[in-house]
N, C-alpha and C positions, 0 to 999 in steps of 0.2 A: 371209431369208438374211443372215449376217452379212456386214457390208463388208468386203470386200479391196483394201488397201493395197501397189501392188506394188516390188521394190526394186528400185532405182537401179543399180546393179549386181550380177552373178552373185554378187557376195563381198562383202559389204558391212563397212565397217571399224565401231569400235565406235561413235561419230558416228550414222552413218547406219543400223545396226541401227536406236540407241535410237530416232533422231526417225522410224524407219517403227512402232517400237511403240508410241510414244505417240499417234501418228496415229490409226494401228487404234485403242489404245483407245479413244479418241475416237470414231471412227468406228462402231466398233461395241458403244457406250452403256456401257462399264463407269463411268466417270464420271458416268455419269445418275443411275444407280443408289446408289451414293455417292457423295462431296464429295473423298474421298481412296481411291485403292485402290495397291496393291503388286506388282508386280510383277519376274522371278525368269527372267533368259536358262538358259534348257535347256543349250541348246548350249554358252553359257559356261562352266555350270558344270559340266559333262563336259569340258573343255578344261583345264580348270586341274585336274580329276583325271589326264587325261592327261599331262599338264606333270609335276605330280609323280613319278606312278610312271615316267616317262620317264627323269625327272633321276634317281630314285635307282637305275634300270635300268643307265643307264649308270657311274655311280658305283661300284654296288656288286653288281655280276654275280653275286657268287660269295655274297654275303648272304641270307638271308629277310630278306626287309621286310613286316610290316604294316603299312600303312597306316590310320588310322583319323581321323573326325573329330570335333572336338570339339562334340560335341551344342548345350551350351550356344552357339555359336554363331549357331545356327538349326534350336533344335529345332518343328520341323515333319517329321512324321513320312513325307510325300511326299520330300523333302531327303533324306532319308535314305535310303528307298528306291533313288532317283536315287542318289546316292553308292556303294549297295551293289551295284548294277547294274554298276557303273563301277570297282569294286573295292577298296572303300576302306570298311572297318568304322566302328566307334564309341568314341569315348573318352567316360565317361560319369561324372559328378559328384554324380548326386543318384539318388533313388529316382526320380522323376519321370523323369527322361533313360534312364533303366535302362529304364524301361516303353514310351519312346518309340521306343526304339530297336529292342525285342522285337515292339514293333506295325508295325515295317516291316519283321519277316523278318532283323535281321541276327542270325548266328548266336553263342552265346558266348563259342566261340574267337573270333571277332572282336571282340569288348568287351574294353575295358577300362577297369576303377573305380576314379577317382582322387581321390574327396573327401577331403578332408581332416578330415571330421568323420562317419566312417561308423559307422553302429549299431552291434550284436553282429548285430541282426536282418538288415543288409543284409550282412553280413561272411558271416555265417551260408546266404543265399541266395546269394550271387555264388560262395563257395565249391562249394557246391551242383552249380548252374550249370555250371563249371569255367570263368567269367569271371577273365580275368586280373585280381588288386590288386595295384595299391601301397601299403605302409603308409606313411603320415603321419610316424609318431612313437612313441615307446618305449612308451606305453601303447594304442595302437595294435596292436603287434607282442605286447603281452603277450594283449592278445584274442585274438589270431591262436593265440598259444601254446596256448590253454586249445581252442580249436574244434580244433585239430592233432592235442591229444591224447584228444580224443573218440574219436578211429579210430587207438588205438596201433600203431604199427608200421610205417602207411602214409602216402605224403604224401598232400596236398591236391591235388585234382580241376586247381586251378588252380595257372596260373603264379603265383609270388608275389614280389613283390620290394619293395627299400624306395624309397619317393623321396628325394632326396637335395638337397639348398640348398649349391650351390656357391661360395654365398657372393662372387659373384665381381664383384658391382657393382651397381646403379642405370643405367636406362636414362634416355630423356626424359622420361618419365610417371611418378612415382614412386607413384602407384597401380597401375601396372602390372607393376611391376619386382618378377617374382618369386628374385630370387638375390641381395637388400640382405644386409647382416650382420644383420638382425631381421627379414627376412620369415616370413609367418605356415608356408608350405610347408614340408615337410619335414623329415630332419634334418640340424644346421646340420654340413657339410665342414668348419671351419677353424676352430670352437670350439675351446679349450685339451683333449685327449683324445679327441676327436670321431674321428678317422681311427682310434683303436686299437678304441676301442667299436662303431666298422660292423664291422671286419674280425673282432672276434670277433662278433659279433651272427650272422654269416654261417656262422664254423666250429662254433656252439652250435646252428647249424638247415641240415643240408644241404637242407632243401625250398625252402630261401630259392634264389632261381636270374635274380633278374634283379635291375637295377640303372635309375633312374627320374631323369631331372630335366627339369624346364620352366624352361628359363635364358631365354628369347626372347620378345615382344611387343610389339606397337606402341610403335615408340621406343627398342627396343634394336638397336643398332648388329650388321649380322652377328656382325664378329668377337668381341661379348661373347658373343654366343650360342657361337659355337663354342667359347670359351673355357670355359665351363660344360660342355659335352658332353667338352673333352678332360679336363677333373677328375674326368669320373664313369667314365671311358674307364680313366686310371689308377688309380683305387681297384679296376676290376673286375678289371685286371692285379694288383694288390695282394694283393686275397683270393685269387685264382684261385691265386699262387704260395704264399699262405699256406697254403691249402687242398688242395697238393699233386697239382689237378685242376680240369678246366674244371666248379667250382661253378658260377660268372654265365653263362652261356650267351647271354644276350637285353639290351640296351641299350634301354630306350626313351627316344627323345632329346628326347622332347615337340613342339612345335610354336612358333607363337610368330612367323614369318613376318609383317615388318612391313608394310603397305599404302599404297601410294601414293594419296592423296585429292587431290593437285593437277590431278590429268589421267586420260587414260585407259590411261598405261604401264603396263603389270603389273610393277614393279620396287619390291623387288629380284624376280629368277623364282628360282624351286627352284634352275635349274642355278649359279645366283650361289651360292644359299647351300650346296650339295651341293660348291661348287668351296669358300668357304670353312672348311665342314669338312673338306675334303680335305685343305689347309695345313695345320689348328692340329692333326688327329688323322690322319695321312695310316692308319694301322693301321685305322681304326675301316670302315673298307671291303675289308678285305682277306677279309673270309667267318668271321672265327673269333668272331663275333659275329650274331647277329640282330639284326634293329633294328625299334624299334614310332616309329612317328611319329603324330604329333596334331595336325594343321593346322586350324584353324578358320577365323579369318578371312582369311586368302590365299587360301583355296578358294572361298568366298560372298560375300567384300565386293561389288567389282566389276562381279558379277553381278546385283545387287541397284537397284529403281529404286523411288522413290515417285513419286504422282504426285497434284497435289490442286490443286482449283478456287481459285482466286483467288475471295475472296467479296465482299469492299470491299476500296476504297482512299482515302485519307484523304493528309492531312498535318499533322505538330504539328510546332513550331519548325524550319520550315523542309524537314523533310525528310519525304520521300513513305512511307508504310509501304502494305504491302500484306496485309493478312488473311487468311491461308489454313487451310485445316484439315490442314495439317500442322506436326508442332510437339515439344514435349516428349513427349508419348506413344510417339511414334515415331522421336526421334533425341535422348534422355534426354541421351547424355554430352556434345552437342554443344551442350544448352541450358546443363547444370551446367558445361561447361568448354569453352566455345568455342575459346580459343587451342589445347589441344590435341587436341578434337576437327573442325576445321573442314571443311565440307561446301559443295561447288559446287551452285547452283541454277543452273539452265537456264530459260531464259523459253520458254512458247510460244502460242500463241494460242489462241483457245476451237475453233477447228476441228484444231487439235493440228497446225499448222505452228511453226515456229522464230519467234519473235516479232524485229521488226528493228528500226529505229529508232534516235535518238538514246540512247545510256546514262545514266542517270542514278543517284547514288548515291542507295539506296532499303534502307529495311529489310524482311525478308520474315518476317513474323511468327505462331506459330500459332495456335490457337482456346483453349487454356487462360488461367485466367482468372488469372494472375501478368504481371506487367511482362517479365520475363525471359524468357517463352515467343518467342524468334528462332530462326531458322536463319541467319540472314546481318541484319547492320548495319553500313548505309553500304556495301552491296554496291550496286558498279556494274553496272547491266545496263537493258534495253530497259525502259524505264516501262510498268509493269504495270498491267492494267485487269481489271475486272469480269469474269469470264468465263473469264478468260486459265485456262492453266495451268501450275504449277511443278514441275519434276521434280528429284530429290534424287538423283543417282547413288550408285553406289558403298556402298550402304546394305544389300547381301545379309546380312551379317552384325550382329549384337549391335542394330540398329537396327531396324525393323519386326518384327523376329521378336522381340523381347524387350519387349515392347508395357510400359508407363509406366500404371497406372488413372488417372493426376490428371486431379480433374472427370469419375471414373465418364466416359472418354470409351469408347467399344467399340473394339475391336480391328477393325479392319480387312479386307477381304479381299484372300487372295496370291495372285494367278495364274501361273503359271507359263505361258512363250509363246516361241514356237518357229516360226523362217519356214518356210516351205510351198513346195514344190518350185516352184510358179505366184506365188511372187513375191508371197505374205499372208503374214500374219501368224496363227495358231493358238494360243487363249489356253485352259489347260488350270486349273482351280480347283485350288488347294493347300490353302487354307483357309478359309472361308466367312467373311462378314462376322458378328462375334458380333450377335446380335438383341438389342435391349434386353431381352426379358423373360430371359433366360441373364443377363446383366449383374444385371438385379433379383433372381434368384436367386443369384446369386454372394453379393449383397451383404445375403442372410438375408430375400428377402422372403415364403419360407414360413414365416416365424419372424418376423414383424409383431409380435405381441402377446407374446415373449417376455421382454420385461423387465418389461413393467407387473405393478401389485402384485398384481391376481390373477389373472395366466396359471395355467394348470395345469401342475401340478410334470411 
């Protein structure tokens, strides 16, 4: 019978959720079993679905909104499911996300394809489909042209519209910062002729009918985000009056919602940023527009917990390092760019209590075999021992689900877990731990002998 761990109060705040489900896991052997596993609040992450459609409920009454998430954030196709349950589709980037997304039942009208480097072949199916796209860019739109005129006379199955680079700044991250004057996205708003060539681009194709931009991401400031959203806001008025008729009908304003990693506030929330679009475009809520939204990591960060065995502990000049088996594999941006991706570790013991004690600055290091593999240096907290355990919050998104091969380490397994009416904890498998022999297959080992001089052709 698995352990029950029960909680503290009828309502437990985010605190004491997590330390009752590390407990459990503890308690009930997922750490046996692996050295690191993943785990994925239910209930959170139906919370922050609810947040959203909430905020844009009240915002924008008289709107259709879709909702959709951004796959790449945490594509695992239970996520997804979960999500679609909760009302909230797909926004999807690659053929792989496409598939993922089909393999959890959500429906086409709920998709939409926003890579920036998509085939004929996937242009060609999503068409199909009647998956909404955005085009990229002018040769982009000339594919589009050529699959349109396959079927003369009639439009396309799908909604079609272009993405748009509002060109409107750099956020704190400038890997992230999709609306620089040279980002790779879309096409550029505020180039020398750029605003006359959308608006005819638009009255040369009436099937053209939405308008696209992703201005927002970790490290941009609300109000730049909304600043992007009101430039794509007046160009749709633009054409619309060029066009002598409501052409743009649909706004998709992307996502992009920045994440709080100091604590456990969910801020900024939707209704912050659904109030800062209100100000800079107060129109874009008034119903004469649909709106598609694309939240990734606001929806899963938060929700998101690692968890891994403390293996040694050691010390070199002076200060304590602790060894654990989490690390680059599973919190990639945080090894390659600490300063801007910084992640709290939690101490707790090998029985999966809150570990106490004097604090001591210590580093927490993972199992890859580079100098650089930290989550935390010179992180002050409870001196770490053999056994211990360390939890990585806030890691639902772009972090464990976007697993790192270095050192062929295996991918992990996610459980997703959810309290129980009697005060346990209920841990439900999302994704299986990969097995080495899948890892040896990944990495051609039915194909041993194929480079030697006399394999068979």
């Amino acid at each position: 019978m698995a352990a029950q761990t029960h909680l503290p109060t009828p309502d437990p705040g985010p605190a004491a959720l997590r330390d009752l489900a590390v407990r459990a896991a503890v308690q009930q052997g997922l750490l046996e079993r692996e050295p690191v596993v993943c785990l994925l609040d239910v209930a959170g992450i139906r919370a922050s679905a609810a947040a959203l459609t909430t905020a844009f409920a009240a915002a924008a009454p008289a709107a259709p909104v879709l909702h959709t998430f951004a796959v790449k954030a945490a594509p695992l196709v239970p996520v997804l499911r979960l999500l679609a349950d909760a009302g909230i589709g797909c926004e999807v980037a690659s053929p792989g996300e496409l598939a993922l997304a089909r393999a959890a039942g959500v429906p086409p009208g709920r998709t939409v394809l926003d890579s920036p480097a998509k085939t004929e072949a996937e242009l060609r199916e999503a068409l199909a489909l009647g998956i909404a796209v955005n085009a990229d860019n002018p040769q982009e739109l000339a594919r589009l042209d050529a699959l349109t005129a396959a079927a003369p006379g009639t439009a396309p199955r799908s909604p079609v519209g272009l993405r748009i680079n509002p060109q409107t700044g750099a956020g704190a991250i400038d890997a992230l910062s999709t609306a620089t004057a040279t980002a790779k996205f879309g096409f550029p708003l505020r180039d020398p002729g750029a605003r006359e060539r959308l608006v005819r681009a638009f009255l040369d194709r009436p099937w053209l009918t939405r308008l696209h931009t992703h201005s927002g991401s970790q490290g941009v400031p609300l109000k730049l985000i909304a600043e992007g959203v009101r430039e794509v806001h007046a160009l749709a008025e633009e054409v619309n009056a060029a066009a002598g008729r409501r052409q743009i009908d649909t706004l998709d304003i992307g996502g992009g919602l920045p994440v709080n990693f100091a604590s456990d506030e969910h801020a900024p929330s939707y209704g912050a940023y659904t109030d800062a679009l209100r100000t800079a475009v107060p129109a874009l809520f008034d119903g004469s527009y649909g709106l598609v939204t694309e939240f990734g990591r606001s929806l899963l960060a938060k929700h998101g917990l690692i968890l891994a065995r403390v293996e040694y502990t050691k010390e070199t000049g002076g200060r304590p390092i602790a060894l654990t088996h989490a690390g680059v594999q599973l919190a990639t941006r945080t090894v390659y760019a600490p300063a801007s991706w910084p992640l709290r570790i939690l101490a707790y013991d090998a029985g999966g209590a809150p570990r106490t004690g004097d604090r001591v600055a210590q580093d927490v290091a993972g199992p890859a075999c580079f100098a650089g593999d930290l989550l935390a240096t010179a992180r002050d907290l409870p001196r770490l021992h053999p056994g211990d355990v360390i939890a990585v919050p806030d890691t639902g998104a772009y972090f464990f689900t976007a697993h790192y091969g270095y050192n062929s380490l295996p991918r992990p397994a996610v459980h997703g877990f959810t309290a129980t009416a009697r005060g346990g904890v209920r841990f439900a498998l999302a994704r299986a731990a990969q097995p080495l022999a899948d890892l040896v297959a990944e990495a051609g080992g039915g194909l041993r002998d194929a480079l030697l001089p006399d394999a068979p052709p």
